[in-house]
C-alpha distance (Angstrom), angle and dihedral (degrees) to the residues before:
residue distance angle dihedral
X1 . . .
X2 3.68 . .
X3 3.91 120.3 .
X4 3.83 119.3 -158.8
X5 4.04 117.5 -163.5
X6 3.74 112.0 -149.7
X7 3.46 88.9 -99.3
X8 3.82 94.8 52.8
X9 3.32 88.9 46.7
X10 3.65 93.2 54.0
X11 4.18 91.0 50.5
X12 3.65 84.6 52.3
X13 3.43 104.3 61.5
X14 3.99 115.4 43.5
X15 3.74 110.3 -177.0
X16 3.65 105.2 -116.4
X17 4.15 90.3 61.5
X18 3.56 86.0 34.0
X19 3.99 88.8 57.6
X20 3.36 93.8 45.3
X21 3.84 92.3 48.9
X22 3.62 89.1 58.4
X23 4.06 90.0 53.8
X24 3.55 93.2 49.1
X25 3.86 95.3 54.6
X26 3.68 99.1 38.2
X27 3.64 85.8 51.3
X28 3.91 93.2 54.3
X29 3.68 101.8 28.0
X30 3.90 130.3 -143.2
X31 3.99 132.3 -153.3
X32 3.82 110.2 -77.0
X33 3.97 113.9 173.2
X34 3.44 117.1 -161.0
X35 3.98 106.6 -79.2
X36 3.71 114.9 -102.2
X37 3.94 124.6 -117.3
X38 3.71 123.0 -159.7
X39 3.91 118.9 173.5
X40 4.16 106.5 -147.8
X41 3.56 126.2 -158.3
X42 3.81 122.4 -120.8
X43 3.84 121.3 -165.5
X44 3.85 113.0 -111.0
X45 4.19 91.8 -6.4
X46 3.23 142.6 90.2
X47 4.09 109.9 -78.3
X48 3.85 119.0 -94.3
X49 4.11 138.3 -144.2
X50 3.54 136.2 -119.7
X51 4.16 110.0 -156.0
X52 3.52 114.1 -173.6
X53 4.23 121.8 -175.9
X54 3.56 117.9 -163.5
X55 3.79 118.3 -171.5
X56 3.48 130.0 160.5
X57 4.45 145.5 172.2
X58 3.81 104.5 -150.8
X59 3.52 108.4 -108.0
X60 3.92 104.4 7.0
X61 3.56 115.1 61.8
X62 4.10 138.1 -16.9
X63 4.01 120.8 -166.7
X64 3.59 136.4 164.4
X65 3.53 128.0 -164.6
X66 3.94 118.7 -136.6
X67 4.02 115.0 -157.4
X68 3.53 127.4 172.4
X69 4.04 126.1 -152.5
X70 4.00 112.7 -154.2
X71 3.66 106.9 163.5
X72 4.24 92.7 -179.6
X73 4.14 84.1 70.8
X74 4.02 87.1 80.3
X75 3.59 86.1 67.4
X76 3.99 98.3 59.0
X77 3.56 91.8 32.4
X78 4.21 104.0 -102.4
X79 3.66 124.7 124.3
X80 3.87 115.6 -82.9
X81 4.28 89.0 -140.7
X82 3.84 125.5 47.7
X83 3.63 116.8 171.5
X84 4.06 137.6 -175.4
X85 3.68 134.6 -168.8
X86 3.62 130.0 -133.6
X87 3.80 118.3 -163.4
X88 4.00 123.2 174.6
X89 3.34 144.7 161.7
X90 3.70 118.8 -72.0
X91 3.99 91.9 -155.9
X92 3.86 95.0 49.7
X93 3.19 107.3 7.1
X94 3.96 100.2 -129.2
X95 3.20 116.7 145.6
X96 4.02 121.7 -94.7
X97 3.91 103.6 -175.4
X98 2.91 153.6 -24.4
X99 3.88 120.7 -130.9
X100 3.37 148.8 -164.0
X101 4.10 108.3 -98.7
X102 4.25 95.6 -173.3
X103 4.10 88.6 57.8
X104 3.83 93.3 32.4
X105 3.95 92.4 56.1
X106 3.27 94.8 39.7
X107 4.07 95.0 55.5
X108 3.71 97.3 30.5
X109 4.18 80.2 59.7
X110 3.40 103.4 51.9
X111 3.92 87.0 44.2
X112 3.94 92.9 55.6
X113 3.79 81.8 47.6
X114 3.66 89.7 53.8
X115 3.70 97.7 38.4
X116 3.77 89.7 50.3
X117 4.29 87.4 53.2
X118 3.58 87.9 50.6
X119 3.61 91.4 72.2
X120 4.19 98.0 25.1
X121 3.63 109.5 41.7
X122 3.67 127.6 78.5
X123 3.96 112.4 -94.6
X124 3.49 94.6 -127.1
X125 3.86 96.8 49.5
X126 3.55 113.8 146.9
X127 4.04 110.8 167.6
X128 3.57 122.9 64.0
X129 3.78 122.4 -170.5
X130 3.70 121.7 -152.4
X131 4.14 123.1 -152.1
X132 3.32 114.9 -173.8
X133 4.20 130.2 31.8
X134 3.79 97.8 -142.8
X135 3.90 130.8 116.8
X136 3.99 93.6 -74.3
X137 3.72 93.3 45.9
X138 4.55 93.5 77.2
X139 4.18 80.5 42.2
X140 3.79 99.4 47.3
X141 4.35 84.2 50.1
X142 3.69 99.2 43.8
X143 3.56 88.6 39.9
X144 4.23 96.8 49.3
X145 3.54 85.8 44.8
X146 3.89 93.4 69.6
X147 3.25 96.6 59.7
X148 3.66 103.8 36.5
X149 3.88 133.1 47.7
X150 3.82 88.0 -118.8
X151 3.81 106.8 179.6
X152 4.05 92.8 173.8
X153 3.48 139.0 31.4
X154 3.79 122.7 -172.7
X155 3.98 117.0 -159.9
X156 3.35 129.7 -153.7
X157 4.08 132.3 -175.0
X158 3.45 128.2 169.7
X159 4.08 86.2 -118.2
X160 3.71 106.2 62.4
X161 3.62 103.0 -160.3
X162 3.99 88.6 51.2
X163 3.65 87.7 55.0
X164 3.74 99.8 49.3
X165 4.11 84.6 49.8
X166 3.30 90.4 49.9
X167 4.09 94.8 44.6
X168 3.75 80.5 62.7
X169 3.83 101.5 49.1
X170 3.21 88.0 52.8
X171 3.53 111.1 41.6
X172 3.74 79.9 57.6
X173 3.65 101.5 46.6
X174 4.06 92.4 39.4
X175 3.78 102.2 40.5
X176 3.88 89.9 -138.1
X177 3.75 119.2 107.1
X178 3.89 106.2 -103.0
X179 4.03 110.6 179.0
X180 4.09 124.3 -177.0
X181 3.95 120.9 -109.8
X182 3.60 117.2 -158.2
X183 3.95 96.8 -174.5
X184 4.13 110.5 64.6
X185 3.62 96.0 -158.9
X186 3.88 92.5 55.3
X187 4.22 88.0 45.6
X188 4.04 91.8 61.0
X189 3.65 95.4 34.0
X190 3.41 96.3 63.5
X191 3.83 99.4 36.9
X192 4.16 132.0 100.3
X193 4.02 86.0 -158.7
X194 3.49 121.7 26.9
X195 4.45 110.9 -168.5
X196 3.79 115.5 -172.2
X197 4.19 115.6 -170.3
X198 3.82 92.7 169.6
X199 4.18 124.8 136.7
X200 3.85 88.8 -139.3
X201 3.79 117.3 158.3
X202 3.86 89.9 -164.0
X203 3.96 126.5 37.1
X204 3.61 130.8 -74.3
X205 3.77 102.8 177.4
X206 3.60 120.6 65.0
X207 4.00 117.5 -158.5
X208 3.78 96.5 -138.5
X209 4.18 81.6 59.5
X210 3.81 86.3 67.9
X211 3.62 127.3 103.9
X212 3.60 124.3 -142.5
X213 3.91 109.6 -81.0
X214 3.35 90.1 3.0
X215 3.97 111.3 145.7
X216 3.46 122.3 -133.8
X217 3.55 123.6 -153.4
X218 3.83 125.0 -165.5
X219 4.07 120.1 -165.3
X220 3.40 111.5 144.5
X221 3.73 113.1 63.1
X222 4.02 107.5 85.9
X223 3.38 102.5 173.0
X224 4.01 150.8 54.5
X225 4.25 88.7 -105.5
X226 3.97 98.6 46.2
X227 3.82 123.5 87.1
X228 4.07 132.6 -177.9
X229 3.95 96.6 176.2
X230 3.54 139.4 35.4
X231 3.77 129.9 -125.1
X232 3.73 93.3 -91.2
X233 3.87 94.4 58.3
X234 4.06 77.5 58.1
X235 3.62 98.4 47.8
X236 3.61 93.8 53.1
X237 3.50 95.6 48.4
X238 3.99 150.3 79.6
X239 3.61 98.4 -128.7
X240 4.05 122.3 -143.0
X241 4.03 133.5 169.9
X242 3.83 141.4 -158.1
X243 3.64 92.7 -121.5
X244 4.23 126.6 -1.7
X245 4.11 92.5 -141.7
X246 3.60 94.3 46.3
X247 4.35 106.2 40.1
X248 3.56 103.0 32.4
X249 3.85 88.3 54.7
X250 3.51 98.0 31.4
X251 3.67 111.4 39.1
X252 3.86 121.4 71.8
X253 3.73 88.8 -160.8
X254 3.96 75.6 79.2
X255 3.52 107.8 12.8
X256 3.86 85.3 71.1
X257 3.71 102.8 46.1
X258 4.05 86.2 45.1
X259 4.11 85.1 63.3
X260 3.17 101.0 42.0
X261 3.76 98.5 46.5
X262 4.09 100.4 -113.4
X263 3.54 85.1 119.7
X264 3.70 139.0 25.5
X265 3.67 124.1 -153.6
X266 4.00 95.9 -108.6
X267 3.88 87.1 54.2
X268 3.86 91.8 78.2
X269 3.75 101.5 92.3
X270 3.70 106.2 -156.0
X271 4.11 144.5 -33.5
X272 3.72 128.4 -138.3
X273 3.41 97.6 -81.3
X274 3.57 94.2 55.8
X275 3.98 89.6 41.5
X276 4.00 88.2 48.1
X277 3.88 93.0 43.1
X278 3.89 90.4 54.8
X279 4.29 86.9 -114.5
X280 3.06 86.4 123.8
X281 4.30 133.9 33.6
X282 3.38 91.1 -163.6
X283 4.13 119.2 -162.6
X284 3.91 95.0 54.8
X285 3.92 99.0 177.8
X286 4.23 134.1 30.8
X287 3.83 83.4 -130.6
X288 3.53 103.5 46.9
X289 4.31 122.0 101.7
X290 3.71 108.9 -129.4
X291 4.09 123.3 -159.4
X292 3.48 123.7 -158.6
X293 3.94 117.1 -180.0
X294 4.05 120.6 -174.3
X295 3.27 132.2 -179.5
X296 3.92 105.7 175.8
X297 3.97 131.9 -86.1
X298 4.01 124.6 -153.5
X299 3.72 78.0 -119.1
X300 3.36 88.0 80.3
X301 3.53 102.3 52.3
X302 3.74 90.2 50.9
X303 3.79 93.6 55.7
X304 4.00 91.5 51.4
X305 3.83 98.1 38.1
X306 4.32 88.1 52.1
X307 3.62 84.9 44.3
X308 4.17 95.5 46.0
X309 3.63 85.8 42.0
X310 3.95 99.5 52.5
X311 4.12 91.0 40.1
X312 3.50 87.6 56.5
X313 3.91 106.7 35.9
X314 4.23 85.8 106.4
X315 4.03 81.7 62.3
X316 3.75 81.3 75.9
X317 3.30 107.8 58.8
X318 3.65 94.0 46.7
């Protein structure tokens, strides 16, 4: 069996393939069961959670992803999520490999993201605003910029100084110019894309920020409490998802305006399967705002892993 570090992983799975994994399996579909929670008890901490993400194409490959949730790690200094992959065979059912779910996530994100743009933002888009300095943030840019001719990217972080350092890094790393914004409002103003991969409670984005056709893309928020825009943002915009089952239960950046009748449930245009399946054309206007919320489908996982897995197969024989 194959085992992929994070940084093999990473290698594995450049974003332009990666995006074009994506299209290929939300276009044909797979079997993807609702993922399973478990809450686990941990002596003298706060309780933990078991995720598990089946997903599977009859007769090619199966995988599930297995991440674990232990918020008491912040206090010794270890990540609160670790994550693996396991891919096998959908004939046999031997396992293929086993790969590495942090840098999986991560990438398969940022791809959805860009997949999702691909179909929503303007084709001559140039300027691509960053929220948000965390691990998705160097994904979500590297991951935009494969799909668009993005000439700029503005970052923005609630810490300042971070975001400057990080401006740097990746300006380096990217080979597109990244510069730091310290004033929000100014960031999304000026900005053809806008990406937000925040864990705000309370929103960041406010819809009279946004430019005409600007597209506004929300990662961050993962469940029914968190929020990255405000009602506005919704009001002004045609609203799409990566999945209907998953963000419209899931996501408080829609939960919320569902409740409080901003938006009703026909008002979300399309997801990626109707984007991918051509049910949908998406971006109908150069003028209109376009929002696109995600918040991940075992789908996902089971486009990268294949992909990981078949990019690597030479590892094998080595």
């Amino acid at each position: 069996m194959l085992q992929l570090s994070d940084t093999q992983t990473k290698n594995a799975l450049p974003f332009r393939p990666l995006v074009e994994a994506l299209r290929t399996m939300f276009k044909e579909g797979c079997e993807m069961p609702v993922r399973h929670h478990h809450t686990m008890g941990v002596p003298d901490k706060a309780d933990a959670t078991l995720l598990l993400m089946p997903a599977w194409q009859s007769g090619a490959y199966f995988g599930v992803k297995l991440a674990s949730v232990f918020p008491s790690n912040a206090d010794v200094g270890l990540p609160a999520v670790s994550a693996t992959y396991l891919l096998s065979d959908g004939k046999t059912g031997a396992p293929l490999a086993l790969v590495d779910g942090g840098e999986l996530t991560a990438r398969r994100t940022a791809a959805a993201s860009a997949l999702a743009a691909d179909y929503l933002a303007r084709k001559n888009a140039t300027s691509l605003t960053m929220v948000g300095t965390g691990r998705l943030s160097a994904n979500l840019i590297e991951a935009h910029c494969s799909t668009r001719q993005i000439e700029t990217v503005t970052l923005w972080g609630r810490n300042y100084e971070k975001a400057k350092d990080n401006a740097q890094d990746l300006s380096t790393k990217l080979g597109v110019k990244v510069v730091a914004e310290q004033s929000l409002p100014k960031a999304v103003e000026q900005a053809d894309i806008v990406s937000v991969a925040t864990l705000s409670n309370a929103p960041l984005i406010q819809g009279e920020w946004l430019s005409d056709g600007c597209h506004l893309d929300l990662v961050g928020g993962f469940t029914p409490k968190m929020r990255e825009a405000d009602d506005a943002a919704i009001s002004r915009s045609r609203i799409f998802v990566d999945t209907r089952a998953g963000a419209m239960k899931e996501a408080g950046d829609l939960t919320i305006p569902l409740a409080n009748g901003t938006l009703k449930p026909e008002d979300v245009q399309a997801d990626l399967y109707d984007l991918t399946r051509g049910d949908n054309n998406g971006r109908a206007s150069e003028n209109e705002i376009t929002f696109f919320k995600s918040v991940g489908a075992a789908l996902e996982d089971l486009a990268g892993a294949v992909l990981a897995y078949e990019n690597s197969k030479e590892l094998l024989n080595t």
